[in-house]
LOLOTI-270768 format. One line per 4 residues: number of its first residue (from 0); for each residue x negated, y negated, z negated of N, C-alpha, C, O. Coordinates in Angstrom, 2 decimals. Layout:
REM LOLOTI-270768
NUM = X,Y,Z,X,Y,Z,X,Y,Z,X,Y,Z ~ ...
This chain:
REM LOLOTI-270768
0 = 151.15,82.42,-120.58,152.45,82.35,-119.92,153.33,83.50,-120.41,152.81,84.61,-120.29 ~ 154.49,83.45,-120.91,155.20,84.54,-121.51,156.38,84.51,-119.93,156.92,83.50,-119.49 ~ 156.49,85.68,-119.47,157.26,86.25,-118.83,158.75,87.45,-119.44,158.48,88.56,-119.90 ~ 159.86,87.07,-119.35,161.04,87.73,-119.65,161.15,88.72,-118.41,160.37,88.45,-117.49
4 = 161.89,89.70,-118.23,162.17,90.87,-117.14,163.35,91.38,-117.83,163.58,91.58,-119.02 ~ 164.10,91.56,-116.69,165.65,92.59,-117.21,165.80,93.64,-116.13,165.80,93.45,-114.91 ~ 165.92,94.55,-116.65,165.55,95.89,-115.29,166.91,96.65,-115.68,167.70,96.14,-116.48 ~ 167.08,97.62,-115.21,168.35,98.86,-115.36,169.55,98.45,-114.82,169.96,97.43,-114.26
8 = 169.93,99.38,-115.10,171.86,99.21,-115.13,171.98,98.59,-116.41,171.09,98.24,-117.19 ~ 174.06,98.46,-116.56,174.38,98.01,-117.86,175.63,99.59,-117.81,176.08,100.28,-116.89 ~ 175.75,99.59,-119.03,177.25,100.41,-119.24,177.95,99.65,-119.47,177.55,98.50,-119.65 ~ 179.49,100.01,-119.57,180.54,98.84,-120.05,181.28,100.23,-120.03,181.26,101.06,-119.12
12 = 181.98,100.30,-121.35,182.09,101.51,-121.90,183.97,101.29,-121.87,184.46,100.17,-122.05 ~ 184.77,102.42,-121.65,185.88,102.59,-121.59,186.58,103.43,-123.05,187.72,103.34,-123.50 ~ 185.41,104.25,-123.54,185.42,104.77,-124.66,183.81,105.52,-124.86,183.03,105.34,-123.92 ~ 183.31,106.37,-126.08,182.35,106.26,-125.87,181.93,107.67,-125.01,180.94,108.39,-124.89
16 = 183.14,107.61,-124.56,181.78,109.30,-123.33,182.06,108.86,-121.67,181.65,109.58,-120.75 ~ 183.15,107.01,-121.31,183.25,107.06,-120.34,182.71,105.70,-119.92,182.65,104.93,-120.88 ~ 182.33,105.22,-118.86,181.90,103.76,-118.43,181.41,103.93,-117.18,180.86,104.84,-116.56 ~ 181.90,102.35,-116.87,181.51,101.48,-115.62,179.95,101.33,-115.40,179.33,100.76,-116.30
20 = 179.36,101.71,-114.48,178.19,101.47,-114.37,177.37,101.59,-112.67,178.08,101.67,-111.66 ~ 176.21,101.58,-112.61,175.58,101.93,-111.57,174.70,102.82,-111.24,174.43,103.69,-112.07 ~ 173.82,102.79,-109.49,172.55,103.73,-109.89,171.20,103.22,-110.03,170.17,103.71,-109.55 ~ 171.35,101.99,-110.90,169.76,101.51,-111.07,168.98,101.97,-111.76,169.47,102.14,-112.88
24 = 167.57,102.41,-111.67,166.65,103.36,-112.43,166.10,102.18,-113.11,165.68,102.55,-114.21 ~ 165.90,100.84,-112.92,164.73,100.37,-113.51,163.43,99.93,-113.18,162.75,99.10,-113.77 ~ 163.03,100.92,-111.63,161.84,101.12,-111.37,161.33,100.04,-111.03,160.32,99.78,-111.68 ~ 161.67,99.09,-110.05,161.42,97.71,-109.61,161.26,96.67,-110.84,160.61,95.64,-110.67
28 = 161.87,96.95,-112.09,161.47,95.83,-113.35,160.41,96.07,-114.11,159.65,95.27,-114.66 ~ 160.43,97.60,-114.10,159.55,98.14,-115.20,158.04,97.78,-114.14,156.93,97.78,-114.67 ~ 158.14,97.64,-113.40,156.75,97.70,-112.02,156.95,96.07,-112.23,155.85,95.76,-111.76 ~ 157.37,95.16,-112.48,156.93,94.02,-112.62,156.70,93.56,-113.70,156.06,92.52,-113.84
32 = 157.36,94.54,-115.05,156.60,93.72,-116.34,155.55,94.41,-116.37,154.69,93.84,-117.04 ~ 155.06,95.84,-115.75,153.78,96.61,-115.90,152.61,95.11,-115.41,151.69,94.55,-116.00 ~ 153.32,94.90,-113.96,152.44,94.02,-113.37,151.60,92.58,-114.06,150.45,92.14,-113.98 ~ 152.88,92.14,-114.79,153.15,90.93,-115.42,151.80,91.12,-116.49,150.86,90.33,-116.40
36 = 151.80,92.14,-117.43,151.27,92.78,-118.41,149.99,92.51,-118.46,149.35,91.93,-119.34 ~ 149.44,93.26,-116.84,148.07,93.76,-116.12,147.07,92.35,-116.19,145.93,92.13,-116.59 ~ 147.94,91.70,-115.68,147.32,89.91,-115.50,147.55,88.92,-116.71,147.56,87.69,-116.65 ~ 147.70,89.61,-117.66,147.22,88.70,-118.78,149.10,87.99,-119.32,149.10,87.43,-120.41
40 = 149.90,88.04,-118.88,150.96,87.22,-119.47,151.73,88.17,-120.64,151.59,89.39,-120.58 ~ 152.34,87.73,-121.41,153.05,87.79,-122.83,154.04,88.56,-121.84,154.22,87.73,-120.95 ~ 154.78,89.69,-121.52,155.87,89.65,-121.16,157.18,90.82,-121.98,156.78,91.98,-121.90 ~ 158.41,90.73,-122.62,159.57,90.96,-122.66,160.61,91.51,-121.65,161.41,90.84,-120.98
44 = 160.48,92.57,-121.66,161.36,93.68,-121.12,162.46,93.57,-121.53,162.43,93.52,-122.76 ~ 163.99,93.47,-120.95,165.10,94.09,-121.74,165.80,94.79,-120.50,166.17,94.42,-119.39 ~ 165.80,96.49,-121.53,166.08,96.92,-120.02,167.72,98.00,-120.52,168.05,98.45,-121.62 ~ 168.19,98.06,-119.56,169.39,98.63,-119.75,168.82,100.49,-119.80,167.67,100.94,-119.77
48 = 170.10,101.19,-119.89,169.72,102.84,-120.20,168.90,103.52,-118.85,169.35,104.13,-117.88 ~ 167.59,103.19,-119.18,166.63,103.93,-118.38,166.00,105.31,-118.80,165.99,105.80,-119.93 ~ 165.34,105.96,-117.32,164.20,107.21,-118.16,162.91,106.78,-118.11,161.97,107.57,-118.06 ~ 162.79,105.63,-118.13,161.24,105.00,-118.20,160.42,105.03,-119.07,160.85,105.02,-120.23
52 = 159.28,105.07,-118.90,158.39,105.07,-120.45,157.99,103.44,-120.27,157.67,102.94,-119.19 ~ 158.08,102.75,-121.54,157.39,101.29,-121.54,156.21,101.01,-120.96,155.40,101.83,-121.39 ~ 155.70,100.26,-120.18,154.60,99.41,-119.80,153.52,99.05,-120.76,153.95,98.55,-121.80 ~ 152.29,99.16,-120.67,151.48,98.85,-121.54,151.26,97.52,-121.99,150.97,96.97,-120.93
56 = 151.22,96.84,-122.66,151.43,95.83,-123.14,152.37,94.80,-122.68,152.12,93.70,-122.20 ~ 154.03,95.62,-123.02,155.04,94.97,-122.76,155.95,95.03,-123.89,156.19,96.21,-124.16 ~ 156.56,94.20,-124.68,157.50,94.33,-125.50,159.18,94.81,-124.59,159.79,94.36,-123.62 ~ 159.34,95.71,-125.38,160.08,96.30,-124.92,161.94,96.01,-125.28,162.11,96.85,-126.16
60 = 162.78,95.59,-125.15,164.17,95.85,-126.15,165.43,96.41,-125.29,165.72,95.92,-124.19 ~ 165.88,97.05,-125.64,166.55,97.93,-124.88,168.35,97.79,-125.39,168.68,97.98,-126.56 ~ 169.26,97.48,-124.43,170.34,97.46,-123.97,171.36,98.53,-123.69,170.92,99.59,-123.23 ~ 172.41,98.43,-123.86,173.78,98.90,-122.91,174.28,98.03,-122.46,173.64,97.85,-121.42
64 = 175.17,97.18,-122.52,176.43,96.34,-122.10,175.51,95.08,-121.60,174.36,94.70,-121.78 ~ 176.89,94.57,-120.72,176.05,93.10,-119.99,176.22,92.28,-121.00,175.63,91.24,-120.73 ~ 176.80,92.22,-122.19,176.85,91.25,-122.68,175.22,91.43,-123.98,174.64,90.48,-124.49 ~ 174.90,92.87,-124.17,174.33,92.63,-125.37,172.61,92.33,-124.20,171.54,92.07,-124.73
68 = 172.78,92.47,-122.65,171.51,92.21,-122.11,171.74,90.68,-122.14,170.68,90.09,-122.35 ~ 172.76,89.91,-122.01,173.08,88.41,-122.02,172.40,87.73,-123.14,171.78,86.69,-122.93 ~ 172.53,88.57,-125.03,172.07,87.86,-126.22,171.06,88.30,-126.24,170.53,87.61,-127.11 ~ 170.14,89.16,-125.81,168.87,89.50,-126.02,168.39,88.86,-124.99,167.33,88.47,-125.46
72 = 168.43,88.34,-123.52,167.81,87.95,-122.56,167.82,86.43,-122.85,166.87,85.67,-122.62 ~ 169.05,86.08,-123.39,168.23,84.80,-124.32,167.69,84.33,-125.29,167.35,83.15,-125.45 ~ 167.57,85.39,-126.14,166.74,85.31,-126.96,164.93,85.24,-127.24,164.06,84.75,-127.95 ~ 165.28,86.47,-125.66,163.64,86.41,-125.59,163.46,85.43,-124.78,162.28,85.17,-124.57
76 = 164.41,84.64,-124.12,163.86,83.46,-122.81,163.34,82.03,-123.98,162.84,81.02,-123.50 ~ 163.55,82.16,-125.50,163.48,80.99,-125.84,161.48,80.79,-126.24,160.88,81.17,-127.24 ~ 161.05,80.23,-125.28,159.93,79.50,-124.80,159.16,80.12,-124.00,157.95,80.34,-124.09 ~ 160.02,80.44,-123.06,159.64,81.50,-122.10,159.58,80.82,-121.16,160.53,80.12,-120.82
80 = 158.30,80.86,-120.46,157.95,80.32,-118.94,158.96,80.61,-117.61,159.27,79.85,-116.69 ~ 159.32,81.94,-117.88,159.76,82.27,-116.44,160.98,83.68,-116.83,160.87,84.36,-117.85 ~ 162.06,83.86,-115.80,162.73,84.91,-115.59,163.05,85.58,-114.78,163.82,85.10,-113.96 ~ 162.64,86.94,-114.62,162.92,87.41,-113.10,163.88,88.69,-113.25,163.32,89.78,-113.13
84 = 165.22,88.67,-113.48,166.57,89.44,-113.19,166.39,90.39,-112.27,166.74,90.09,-111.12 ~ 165.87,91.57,-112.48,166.39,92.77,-111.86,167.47,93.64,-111.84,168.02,94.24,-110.92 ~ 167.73,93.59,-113.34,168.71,94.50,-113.41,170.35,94.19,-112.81,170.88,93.14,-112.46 ~ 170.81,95.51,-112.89,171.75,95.41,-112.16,173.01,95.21,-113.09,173.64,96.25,-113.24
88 = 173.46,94.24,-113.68,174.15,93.92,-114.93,175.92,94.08,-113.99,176.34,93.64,-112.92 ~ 176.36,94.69,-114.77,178.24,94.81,-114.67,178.86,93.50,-114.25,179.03,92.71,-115.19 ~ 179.24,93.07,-113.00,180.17,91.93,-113.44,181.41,92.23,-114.17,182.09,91.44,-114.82 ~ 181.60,93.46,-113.99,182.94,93.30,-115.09,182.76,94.60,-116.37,181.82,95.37,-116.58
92 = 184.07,94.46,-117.06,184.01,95.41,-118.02,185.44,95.53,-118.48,186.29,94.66,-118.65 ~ 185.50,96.91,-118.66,187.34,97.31,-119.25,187.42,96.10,-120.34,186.46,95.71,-121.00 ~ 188.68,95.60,-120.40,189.41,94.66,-121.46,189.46,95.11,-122.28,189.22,94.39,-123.24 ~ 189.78,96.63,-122.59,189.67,97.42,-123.84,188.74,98.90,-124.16,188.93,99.98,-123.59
96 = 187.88,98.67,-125.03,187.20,99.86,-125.36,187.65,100.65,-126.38,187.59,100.16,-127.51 ~ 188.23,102.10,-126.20,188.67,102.89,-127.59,187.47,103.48,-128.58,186.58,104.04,-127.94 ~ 187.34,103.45,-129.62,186.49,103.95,-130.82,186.38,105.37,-130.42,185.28,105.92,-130.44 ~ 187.70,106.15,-129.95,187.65,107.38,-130.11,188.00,108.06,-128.31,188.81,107.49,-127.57
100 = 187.33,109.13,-127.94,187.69,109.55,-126.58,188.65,109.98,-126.52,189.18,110.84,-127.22 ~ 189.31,108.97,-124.96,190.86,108.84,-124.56,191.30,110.13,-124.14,190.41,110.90,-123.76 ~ 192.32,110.49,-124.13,193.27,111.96,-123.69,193.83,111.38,-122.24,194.16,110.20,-122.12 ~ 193.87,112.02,-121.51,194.59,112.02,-120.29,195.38,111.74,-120.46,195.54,110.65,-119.91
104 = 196.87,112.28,-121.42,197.79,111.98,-121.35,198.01,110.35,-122.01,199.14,109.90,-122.20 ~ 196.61,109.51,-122.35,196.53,108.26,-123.19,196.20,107.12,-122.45,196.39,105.96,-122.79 ~ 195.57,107.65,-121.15,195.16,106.74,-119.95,196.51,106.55,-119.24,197.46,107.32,-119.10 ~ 196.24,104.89,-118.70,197.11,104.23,-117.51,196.41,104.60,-116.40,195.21,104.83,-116.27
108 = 197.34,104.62,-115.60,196.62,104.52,-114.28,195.69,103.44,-113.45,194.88,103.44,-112.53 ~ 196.46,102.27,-114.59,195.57,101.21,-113.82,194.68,100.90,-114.85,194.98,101.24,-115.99 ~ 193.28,100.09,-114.56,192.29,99.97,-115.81,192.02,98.27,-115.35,191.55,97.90,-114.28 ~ 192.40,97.53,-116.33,192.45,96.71,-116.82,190.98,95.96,-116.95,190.36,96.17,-117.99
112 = 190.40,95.08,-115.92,189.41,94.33,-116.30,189.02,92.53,-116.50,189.50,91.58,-115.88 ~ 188.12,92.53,-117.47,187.42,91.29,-117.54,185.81,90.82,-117.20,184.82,91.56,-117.19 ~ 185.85,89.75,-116.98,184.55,89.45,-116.45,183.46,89.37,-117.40,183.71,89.02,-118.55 ~ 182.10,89.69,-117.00,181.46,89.70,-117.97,180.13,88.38,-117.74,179.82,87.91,-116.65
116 = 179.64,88.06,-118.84,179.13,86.47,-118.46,177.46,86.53,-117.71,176.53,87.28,-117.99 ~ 177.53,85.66,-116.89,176.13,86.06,-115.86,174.84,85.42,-116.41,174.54,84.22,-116.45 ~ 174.10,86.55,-116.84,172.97,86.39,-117.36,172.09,85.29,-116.44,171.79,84.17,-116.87 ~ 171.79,85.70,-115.33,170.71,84.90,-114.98,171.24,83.29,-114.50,170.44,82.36,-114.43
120 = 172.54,83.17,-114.24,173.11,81.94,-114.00,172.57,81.46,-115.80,171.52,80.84,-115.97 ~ 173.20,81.73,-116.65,173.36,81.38,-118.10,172.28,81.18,-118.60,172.36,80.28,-119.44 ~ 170.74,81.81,-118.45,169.65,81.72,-119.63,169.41,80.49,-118.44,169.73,80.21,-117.28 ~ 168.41,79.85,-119.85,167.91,78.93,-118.99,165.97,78.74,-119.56,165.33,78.72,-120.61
124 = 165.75,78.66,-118.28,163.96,79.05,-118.64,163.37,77.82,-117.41,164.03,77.10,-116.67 ~ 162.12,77.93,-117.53,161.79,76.79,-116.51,161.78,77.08,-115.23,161.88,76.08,-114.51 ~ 161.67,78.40,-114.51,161.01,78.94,-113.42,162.40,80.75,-113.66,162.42,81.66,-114.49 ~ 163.26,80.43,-112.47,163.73,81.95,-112.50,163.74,82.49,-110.79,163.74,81.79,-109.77
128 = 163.75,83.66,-110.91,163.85,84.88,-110.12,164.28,85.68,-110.26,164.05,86.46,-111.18 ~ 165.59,85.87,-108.84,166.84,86.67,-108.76,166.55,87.82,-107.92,165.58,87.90,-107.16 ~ 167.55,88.80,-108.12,167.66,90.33,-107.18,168.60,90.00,-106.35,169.43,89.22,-106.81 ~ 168.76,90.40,-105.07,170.30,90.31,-104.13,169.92,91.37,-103.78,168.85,91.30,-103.17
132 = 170.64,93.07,-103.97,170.83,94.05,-103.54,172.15,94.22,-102.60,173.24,94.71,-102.90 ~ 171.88,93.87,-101.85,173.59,94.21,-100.98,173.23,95.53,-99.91,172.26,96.28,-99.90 ~ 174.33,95.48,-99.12,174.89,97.19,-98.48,174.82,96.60,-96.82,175.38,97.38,-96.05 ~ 174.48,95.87,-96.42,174.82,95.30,-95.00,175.48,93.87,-95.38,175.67,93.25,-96.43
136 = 175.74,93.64,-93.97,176.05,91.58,-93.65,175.01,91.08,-93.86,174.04,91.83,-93.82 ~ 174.81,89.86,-94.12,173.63,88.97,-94.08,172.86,88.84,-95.52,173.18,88.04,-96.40 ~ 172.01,89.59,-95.59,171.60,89.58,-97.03,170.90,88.44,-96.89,171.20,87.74,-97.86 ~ 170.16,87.88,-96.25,169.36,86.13,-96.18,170.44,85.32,-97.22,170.37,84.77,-98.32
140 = 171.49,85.59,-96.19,172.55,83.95,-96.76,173.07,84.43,-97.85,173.29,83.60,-98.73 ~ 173.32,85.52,-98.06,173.98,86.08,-99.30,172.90,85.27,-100.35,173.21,84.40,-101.16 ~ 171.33,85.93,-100.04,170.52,85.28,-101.34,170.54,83.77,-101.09,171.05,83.01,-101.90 ~ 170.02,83.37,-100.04,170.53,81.59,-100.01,171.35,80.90,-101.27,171.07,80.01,-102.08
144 = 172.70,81.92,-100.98,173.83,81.27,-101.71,173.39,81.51,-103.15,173.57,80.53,-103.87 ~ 172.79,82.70,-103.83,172.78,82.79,-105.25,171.53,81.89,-105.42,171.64,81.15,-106.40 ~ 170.23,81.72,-104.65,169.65,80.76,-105.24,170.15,79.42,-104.72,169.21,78.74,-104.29 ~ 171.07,78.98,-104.65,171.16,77.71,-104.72,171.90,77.45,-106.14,171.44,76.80,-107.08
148 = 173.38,78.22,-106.08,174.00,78.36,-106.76,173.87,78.58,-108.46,174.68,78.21,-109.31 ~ 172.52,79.34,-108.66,171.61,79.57,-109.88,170.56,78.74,-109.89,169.92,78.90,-110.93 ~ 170.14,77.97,-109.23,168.98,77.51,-109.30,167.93,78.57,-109.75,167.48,78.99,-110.81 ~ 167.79,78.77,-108.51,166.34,79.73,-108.13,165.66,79.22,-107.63,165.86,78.46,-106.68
152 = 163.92,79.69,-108.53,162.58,79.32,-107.48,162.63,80.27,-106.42,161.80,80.00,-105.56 ~ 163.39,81.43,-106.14,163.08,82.43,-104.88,164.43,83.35,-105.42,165.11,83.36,-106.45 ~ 164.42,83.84,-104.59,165.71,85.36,-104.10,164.58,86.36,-104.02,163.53,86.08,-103.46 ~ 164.82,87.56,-104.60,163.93,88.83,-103.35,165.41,89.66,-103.25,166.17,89.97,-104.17
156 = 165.55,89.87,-101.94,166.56,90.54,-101.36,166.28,91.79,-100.36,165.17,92.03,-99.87 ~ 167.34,92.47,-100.16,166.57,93.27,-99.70,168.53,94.46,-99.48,169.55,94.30,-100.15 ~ 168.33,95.39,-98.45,169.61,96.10,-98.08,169.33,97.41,-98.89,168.24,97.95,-98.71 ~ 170.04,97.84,-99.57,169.74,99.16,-100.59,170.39,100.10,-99.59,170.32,101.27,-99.97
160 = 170.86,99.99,-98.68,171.34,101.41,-97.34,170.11,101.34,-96.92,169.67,102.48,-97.07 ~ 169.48,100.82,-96.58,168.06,100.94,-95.59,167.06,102.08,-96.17,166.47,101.70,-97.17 ~ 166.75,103.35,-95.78,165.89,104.38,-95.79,164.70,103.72,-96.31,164.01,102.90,-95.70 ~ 164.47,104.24,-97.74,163.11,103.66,-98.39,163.24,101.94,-99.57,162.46,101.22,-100.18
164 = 164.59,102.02,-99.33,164.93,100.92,-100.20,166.01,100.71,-101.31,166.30,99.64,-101.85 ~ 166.48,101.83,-101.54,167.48,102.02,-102.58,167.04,102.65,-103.58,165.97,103.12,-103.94 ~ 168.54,102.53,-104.13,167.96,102.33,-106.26,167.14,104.16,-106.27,167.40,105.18,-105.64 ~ 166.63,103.99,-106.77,165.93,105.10,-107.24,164.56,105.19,-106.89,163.66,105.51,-107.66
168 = 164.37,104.70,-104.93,163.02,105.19,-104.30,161.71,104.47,-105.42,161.80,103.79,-106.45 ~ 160.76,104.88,-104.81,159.12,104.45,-104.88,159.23,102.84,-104.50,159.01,101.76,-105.05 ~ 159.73,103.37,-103.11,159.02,102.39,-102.30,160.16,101.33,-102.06,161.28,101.61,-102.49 ~ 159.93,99.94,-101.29,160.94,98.90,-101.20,160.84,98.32,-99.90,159.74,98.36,-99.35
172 = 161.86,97.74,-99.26,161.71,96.45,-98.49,162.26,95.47,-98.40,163.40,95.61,-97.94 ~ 161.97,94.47,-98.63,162.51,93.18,-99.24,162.09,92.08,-99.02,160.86,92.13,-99.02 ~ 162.71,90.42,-98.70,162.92,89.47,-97.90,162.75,88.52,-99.54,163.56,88.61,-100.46 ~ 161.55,87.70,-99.56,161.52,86.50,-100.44,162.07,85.44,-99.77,161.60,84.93,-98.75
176 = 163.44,85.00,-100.57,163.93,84.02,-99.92,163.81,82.95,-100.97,163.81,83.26,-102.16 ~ 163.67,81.15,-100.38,163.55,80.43,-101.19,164.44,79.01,-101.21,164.42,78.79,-100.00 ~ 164.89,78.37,-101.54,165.59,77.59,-101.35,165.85,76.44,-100.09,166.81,75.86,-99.58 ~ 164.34,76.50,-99.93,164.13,75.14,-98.95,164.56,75.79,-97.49,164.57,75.08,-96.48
180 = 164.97,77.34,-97.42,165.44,77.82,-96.32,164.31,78.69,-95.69,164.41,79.08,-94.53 ~ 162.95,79.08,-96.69,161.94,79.54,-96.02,162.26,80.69,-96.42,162.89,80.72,-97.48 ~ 161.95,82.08,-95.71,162.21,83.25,-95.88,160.87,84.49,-95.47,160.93,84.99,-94.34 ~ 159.95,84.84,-96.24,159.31,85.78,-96.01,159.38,87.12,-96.48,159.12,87.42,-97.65
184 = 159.74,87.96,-95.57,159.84,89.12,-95.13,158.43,90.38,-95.69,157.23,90.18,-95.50 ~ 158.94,91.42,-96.26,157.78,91.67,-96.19,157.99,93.23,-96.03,159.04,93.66,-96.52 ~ 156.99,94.32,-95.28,157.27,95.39,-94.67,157.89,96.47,-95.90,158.20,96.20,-97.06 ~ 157.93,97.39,-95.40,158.36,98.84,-96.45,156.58,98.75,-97.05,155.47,98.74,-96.53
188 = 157.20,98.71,-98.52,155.74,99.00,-99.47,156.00,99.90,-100.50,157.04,100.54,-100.48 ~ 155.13,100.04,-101.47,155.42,100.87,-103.16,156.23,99.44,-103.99,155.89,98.26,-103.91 ~ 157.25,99.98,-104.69,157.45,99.04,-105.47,156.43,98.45,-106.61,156.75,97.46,-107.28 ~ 155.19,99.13,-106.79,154.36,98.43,-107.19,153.61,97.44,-106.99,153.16,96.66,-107.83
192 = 153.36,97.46,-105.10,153.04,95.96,-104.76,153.97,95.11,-104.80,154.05,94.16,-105.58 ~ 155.06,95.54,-103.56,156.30,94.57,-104.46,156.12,93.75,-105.80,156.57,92.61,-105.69 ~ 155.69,93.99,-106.81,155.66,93.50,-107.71,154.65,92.74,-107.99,154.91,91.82,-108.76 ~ 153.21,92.85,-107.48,151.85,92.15,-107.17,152.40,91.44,-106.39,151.65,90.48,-106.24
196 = 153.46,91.28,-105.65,153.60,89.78,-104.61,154.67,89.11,-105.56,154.77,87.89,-105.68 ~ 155.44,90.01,-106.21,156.69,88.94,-106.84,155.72,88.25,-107.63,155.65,87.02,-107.60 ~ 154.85,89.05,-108.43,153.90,88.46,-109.52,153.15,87.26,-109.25,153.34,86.17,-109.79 ~ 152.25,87.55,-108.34,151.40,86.77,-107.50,152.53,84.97,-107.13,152.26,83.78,-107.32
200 = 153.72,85.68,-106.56,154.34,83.63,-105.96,154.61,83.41,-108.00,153.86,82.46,-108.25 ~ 155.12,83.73,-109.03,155.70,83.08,-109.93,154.50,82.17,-110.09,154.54,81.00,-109.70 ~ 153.16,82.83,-110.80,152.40,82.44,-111.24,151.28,81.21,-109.78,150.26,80.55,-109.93 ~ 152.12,81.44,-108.63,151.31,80.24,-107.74,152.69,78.92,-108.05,152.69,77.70,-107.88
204 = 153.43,79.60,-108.43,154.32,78.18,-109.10,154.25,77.80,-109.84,154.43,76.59,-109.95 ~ 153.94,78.54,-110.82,153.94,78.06,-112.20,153.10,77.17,-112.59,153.16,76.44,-113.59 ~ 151.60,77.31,-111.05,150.35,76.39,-111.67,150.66,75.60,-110.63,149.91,74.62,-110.66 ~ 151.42,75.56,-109.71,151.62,74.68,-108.58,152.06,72.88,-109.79,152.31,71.81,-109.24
């Protein structure tokens, strides 16, 4: 079974010393292709600008921009069993990038954006799995809506304000949500089990 993974942030660069970005470390992708690895599957990393060291038997390819995680994430999806989108990819990106760093007196005040194209809606693999990181409101329906909307085998969602669950920690807590409206919950753990359970449902689907 070859498994794809996209972990990190993206940059989307304004020039090259400034950019749009986030605070995703990675840790939650790199802990599922480690996982992926452990149990025998082929798996493909593409991870945006992390401080991670690679996973042991994980091919690794490494990113900036949402668009260059977009041509590499389908590249490696082509005969790829499954995809599970962690990373935290830019929806947008400045309209214009300068070659050379901008002067104050060279900047507008307003910054000018375009959308950037959605990886995990776009690749297409047999079996995918999405991130819904939100801040409060209903993170259930929030993921509901992207796996319907993407055609997802599952959501893992989860509130990144919640103590023990934001970008950076160890540890996670997070809600497998699935289309048919079933939703299991599962307590504050290491993001390493986290990843023994994400691991664990692909591969009970995959042979399902």
């Amino acid at each position: 079974m070859k498994l794809v993974v996209t972990a990190g942030p993206t940059r989307e660069h304004l020039d090259p010393v400034r950019f749009l970005s986030n605070p995703s470390t990675g840790k939650m992708g790199f802990a599922i292709a480690a996982e992926a690895a452990r149990r025998g599957l082929e798996v493909v990393l593409v991870a945006g600008p992390v401080a991670l060291r690679t996973p042991k038997g994980v091919e690794r390819v490494d990113v900036v921009s949402a668009r260059e995680m977009m041509r590499e994430t389908a590249r490696a999806a082509k005969g790829a069993d499954a995809l599970v989108a962690t990373a935290a990819v830019a929806d947008w990106r400045p309209a214009h990038c300068s070659r050379t760093k901008l002067k104050k007196r060279e900047m507008a005040g307003v910054l000018r954006l375009v959308r950037n194209p959605d990886v995990l809606k776009s690749v297409r693999v047999p079996l995918k799995v999405g991130f819904a990181a939100e801040t409060g409101g209903d993170v259930v329906a929030e993921a509901r809506r992207k796996c319907r909307e993407k055609s997802l085998a599952f959501v893992v969602a989860n509130d990144v304000t919640e103590k023990g669950a934001g970008f950076g920690t160890d540890t996670n807590r997070v809600a497998f949500v699935f289309p048919d409206g079933e939703v299991r919950r599962l307590p504050l753990m290491s993001k390493r089990r986290v990843a023994r359970r994400v691991v664990d449902e692909i591969i009970s689907q995959m042979k399902a």
